[in-house]
C-alpha positions as a printed Julia matrix, in Angstrom:
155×3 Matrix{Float64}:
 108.28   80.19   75.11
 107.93   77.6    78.42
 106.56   80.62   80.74
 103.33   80.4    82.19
 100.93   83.34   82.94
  98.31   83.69   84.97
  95.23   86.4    85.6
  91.67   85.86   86.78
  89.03   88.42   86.95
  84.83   88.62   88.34
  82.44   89.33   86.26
  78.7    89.75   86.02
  75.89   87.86   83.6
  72.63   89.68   84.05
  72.24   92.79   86.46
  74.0    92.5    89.5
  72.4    93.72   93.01
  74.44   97.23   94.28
  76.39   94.93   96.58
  77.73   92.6    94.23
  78.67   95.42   92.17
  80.45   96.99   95.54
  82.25   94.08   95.99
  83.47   93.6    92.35
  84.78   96.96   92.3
  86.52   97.07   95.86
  88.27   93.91   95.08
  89.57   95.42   91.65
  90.9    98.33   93.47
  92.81   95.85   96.15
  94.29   94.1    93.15
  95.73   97.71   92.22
  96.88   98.85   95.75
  98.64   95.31   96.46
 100.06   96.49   92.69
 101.13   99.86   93.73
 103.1    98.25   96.65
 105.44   96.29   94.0
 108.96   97.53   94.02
 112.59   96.75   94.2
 112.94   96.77   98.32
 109.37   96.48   99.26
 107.88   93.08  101.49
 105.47   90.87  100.7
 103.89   91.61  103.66
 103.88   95.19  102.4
 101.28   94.19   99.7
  99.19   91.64  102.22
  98.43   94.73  104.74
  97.41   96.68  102.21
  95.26   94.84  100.61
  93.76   93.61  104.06
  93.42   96.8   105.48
  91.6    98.26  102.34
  89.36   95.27  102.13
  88.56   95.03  105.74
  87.94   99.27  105.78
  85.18   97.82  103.26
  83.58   95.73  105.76
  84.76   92.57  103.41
  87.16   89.25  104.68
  90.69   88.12  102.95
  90.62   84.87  102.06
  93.58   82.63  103.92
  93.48   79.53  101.75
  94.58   80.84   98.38
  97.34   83.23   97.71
  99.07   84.45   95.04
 102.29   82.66   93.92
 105.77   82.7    92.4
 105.36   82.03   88.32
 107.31   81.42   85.49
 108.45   77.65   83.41
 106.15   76.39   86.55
 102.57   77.53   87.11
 103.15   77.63   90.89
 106.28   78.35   92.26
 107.28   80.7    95.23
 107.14   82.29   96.98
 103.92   82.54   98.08
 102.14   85.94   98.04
  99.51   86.37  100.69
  96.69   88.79  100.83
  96.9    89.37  104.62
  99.84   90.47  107.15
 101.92   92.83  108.45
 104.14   95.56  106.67
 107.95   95.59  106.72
 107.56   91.32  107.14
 108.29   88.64  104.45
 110.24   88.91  101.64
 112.34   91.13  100.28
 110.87   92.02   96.75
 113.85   92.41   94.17
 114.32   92.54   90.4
 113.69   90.64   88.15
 111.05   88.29   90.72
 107.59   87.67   88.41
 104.17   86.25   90.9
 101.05   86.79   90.98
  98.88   88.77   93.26
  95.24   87.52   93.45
  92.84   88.55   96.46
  90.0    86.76   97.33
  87.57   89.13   98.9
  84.0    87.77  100.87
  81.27   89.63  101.88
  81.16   87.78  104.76
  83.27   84.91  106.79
  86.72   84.31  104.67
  86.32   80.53  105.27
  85.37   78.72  101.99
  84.83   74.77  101.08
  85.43   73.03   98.44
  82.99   70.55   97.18
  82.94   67.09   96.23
  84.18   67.69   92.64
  87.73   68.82   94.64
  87.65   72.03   92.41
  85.01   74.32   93.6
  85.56   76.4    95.98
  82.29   77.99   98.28
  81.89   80.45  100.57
  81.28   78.37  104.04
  78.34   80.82  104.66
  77.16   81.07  101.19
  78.31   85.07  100.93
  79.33   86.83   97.71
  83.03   86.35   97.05
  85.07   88.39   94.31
  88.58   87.8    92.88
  90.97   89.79   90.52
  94.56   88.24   89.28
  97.47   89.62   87.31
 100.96   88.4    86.87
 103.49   90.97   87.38
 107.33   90.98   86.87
 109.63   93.69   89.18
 111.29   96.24   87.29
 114.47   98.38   88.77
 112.25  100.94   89.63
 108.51   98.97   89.84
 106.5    96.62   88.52
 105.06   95.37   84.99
 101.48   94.14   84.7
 102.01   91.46   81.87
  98.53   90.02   81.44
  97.19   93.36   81.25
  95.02   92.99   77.9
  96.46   96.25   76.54
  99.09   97.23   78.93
  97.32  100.34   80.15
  94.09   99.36   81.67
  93.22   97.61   84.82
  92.05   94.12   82.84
C-alpha cells in the first residue's frame, strides 16, 4: 500500500551469559514503558525520560546517535524520537502521528562506531548492546503497536 514499517528486536544463538540475558530483557521492557507513554497530549520527551531513567536505574547507557523516527510512504521521516531527555519537552504527540520508538541500550559507554563497511555499528568499548523496535500509530485515546506479530504480545 506505499507505507513502510519498521521493528527490530535482540536475540540470542547459543546460551547467553546472565548479563546478556539482563540486558535483553531490560531493553524489552524500555521499549514497553517508552510505549506506555504514547498518547494524544503526551511529549516526546515524555517517552525519552522514561526510557532513560529506567535504563540508567539498570546501570545501562542510551544510545545518542540513533533514535527512533517519524514513518509512513518514507522510511524516515520526523520527527525524530529520542531515547533520552526531559519530560513535559518536545513535541506534542497527537492523533493520528505513526514513528517508531527503538532504544539502544549498552552495558557500558553509549558511544558506538561504525566500521569501515559504513553499516556496522560497535560499541566504542566493545560492551554488550541490545535494541527493541516497533512502529506505533496514536489513537484518540493511545497508541497501536502495528508490527506486533499477533497484536497482543510484546514481539
Amino acid at each position: 500500500n506505499g507505507f513502510h514499517g519498521d521493528t527490530s528486536r535482540t536475540f540470542f544463538v547459543g546460551s547467553p551469559r546472565k548479563k546478556a540475558e539482563k540486558l535483553v530483557d531490560v531493553c524489552r521492557e524500555s521499549l514497553q514503558k517508552g510505549i506506555d507513554c504514547v498518547k494524544p497530549g503526551a511529549r516526546m520527551g515524555d517517552i525519552g525520560a522514561t526510557i532513560q531513567q529506567f535504563a540508567e536505574g539498570h546501570g545501562y547507557s542510551v544510545v545518542r546517535e540513533f533514535c527512533g523516527h517519524g514513518i509512513g510512504k518514507n522510511f524516515h521521516e520526523e520527527p525524530q524520537v529520542l531515547h533520552y531527555g526531559n519530560y513535559g519537552e518536545g513535541l506534542e504527540i497527537k492523533k493520528g502521528m505513526v514513528f517508531t520508538i527503538e532504544p539502544m541500550l549498552n552495558m557500558g559507554k553509549p558511544n558506538l562506531k561504525i566500521l569501515s563497511d559504513k553499516w556496522t555499528a560497535v560499541t566504542e568499548d566493545s560492551s554488550l548492546s541490545a535494541q527493541f523496535e516497533h512502529t506505533l500509530c496514536v489513537t484518540e485515546s493511545g497508541v497501536e503497536v502495528m508490527t506486533r506479530l499477533d497484536g497482543r504480545t510484546q514481539f
